[in-house]
Each structure stands twice: as C-alpha cells, then as structure tokens.
C-alpha positions as CSV (number, residue, x, y, z in Angstrom):
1,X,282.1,48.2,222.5
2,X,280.1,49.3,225.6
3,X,279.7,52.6,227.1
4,X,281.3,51.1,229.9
5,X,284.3,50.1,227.8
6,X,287.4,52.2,229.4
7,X,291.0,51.3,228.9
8,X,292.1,52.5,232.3
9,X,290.3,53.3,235.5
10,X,292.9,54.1,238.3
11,X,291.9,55.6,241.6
12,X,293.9,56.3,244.5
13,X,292.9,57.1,247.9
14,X,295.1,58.0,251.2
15,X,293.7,58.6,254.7
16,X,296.1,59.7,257.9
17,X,294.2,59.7,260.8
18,X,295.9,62.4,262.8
19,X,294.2,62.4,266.1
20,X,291.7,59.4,267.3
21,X,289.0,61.8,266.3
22,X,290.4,64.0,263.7
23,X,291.4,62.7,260.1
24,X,292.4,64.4,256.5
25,X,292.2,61.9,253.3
26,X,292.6,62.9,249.8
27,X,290.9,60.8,246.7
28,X,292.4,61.8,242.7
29,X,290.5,59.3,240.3
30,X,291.8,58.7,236.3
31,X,289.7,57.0,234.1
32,X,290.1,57.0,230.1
33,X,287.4,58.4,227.9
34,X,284.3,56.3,227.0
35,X,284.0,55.1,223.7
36,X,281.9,57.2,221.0
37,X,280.0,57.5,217.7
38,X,281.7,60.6,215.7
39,X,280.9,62.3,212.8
40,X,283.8,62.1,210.1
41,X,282.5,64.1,207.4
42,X,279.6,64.7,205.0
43,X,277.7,65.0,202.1
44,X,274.6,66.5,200.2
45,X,271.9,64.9,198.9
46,X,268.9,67.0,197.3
47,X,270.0,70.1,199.4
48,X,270.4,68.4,202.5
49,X,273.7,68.1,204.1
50,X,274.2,64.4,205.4
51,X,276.5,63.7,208.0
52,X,278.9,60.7,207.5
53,X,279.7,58.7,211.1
54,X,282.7,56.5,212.1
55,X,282.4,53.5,213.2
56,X,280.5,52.4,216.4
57,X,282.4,53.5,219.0
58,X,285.2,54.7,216.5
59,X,285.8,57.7,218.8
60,X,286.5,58.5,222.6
61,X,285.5,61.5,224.9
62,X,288.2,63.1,226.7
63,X,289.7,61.4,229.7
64,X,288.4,62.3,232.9
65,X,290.6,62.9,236.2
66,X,289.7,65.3,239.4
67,X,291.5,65.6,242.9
68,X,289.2,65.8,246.5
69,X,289.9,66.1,249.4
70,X,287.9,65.9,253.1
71,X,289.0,66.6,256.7
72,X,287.0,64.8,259.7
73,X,286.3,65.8,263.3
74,X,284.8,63.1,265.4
75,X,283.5,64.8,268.9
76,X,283.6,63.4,272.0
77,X,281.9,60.0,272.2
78,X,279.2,60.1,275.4
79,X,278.4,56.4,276.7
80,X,275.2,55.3,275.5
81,X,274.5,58.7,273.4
82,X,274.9,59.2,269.7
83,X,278.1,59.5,267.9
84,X,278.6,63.0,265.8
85,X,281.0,64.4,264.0
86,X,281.9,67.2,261.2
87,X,283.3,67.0,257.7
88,X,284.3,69.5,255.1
89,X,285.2,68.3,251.7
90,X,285.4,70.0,248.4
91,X,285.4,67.9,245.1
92,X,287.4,68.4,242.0
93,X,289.8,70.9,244.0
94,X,292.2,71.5,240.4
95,X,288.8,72.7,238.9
96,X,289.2,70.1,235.6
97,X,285.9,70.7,233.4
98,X,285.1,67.0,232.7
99,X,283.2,66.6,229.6
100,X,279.6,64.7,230.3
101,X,278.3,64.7,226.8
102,X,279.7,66.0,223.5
103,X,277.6,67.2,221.3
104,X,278.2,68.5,217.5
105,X,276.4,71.2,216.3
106,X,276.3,72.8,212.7
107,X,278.3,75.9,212.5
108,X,275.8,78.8,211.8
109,X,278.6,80.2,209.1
110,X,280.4,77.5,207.5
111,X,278.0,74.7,206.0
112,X,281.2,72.6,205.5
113,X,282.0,72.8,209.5
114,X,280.6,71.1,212.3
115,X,281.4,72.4,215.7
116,X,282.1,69.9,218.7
117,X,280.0,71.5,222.0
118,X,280.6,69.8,225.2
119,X,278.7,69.8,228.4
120,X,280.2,70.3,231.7
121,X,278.5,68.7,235.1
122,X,280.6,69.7,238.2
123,X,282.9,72.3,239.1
124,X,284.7,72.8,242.5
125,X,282.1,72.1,245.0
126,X,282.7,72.5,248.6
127,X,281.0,70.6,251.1
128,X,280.3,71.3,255.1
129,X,279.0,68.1,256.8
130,X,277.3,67.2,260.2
131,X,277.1,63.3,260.9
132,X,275.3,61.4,263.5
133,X,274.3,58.0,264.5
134,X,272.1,57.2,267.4
C-alpha cells in the first residue's frame, strides 16, 4: 500500500455570491488516515530491547478533517485599470490538531512501554488578503 492509499477523501465546497462584488464560501475536507508501519511489541536480545513492527502498512494515522471559511470583496472595476479586491479567510476554524507524523518514543520509565508522540502542523490561521490584476 502507498502513502497515498486513503479509503475516503471527501471534500465539499459552497460559495453564495451575495453582491456582484462581495462573496462568502466555506470549504470542510475528510480524508481517512494514511496507511502506516507500527510497532506491535518487543523483545530483548543481549540487553537491547528490539522492537517488533506490523506489517507494511499494517496501521493508519488518525483521519484528518478541518472547516474554512473566506469572505471576498471585489472593488469597483475602473475601465482599462486593474482589478482589486480583499479577502479574509481563516483555515481549520473548529481548531482539529491533525496529526502530520507519529512518532513512538521509548518511555523514559517503563522499558516495556512505548509512547506514541504526534506532531501537529496548523492550527487556526487567519488570513487578510489584497488581490490585484493589471
């Protein structure tokens, strides 16, 4: 199985343009998590502590789903000058902590435990915009 491998990848977007120059739209994006090697369990061999893996790809990372949303002010258009406009945004507005990588880490107490660490990337992150075409 590839990295790429995902069960289901659903996205759905709605735009409402309320004005000729003024719109609001709204993106929330589901995809199933990518397959993964995990370790299972483990052993020791000549005072070394082994880990034992599953399968290729025997485990998954947590699915990943986030809501944005963007509003859009077009200004006037002026013949033969550039068009403009504004946008605001903010990405992953329910704050979900996707995981990026998982990583499993020894725990510093128990020998016999190994602790699953994950990394986030991207929080809530707002976004003030200023377009142009000439």
């Amino acid at each position: 199985m590839a990295n790429h491998d995902r069960r289901h990848n659903v996205a759905i977007v709605l735009s409402y343009d309320v004005s000729e120059r003024f719109n609001v739209s709204a993106n929330w994006v589901y995809v199933t998590g990518a397959p993964m090697t995990v370790p299972v369990g483990k052993y020791e061999y000549q005072g070394q502590i082994i880990n034992i893996y599953s399968e290729r790809n025997g485990g998954k990372m947590p699915d990943y789903h986030r809501f944005d949303v963007a509003i859009n002010y077009d200004f006037k258009k002026v013949k033969n000058k550039f068009e403009h406009g504004i946008n605001f945004s903010v990405y992953n507005v329910y704050r979900r902590k996707n995981a990026y990588a998982i990583n499993f880490v020894q725990d510093e107490d128990n020998a016999n435990k190994v602790d699953a660490k994950m990394t986030y990337l991207f929080d809530i992150i707002p976004a003030l915009t200023y377009n142009f075409k000439f």
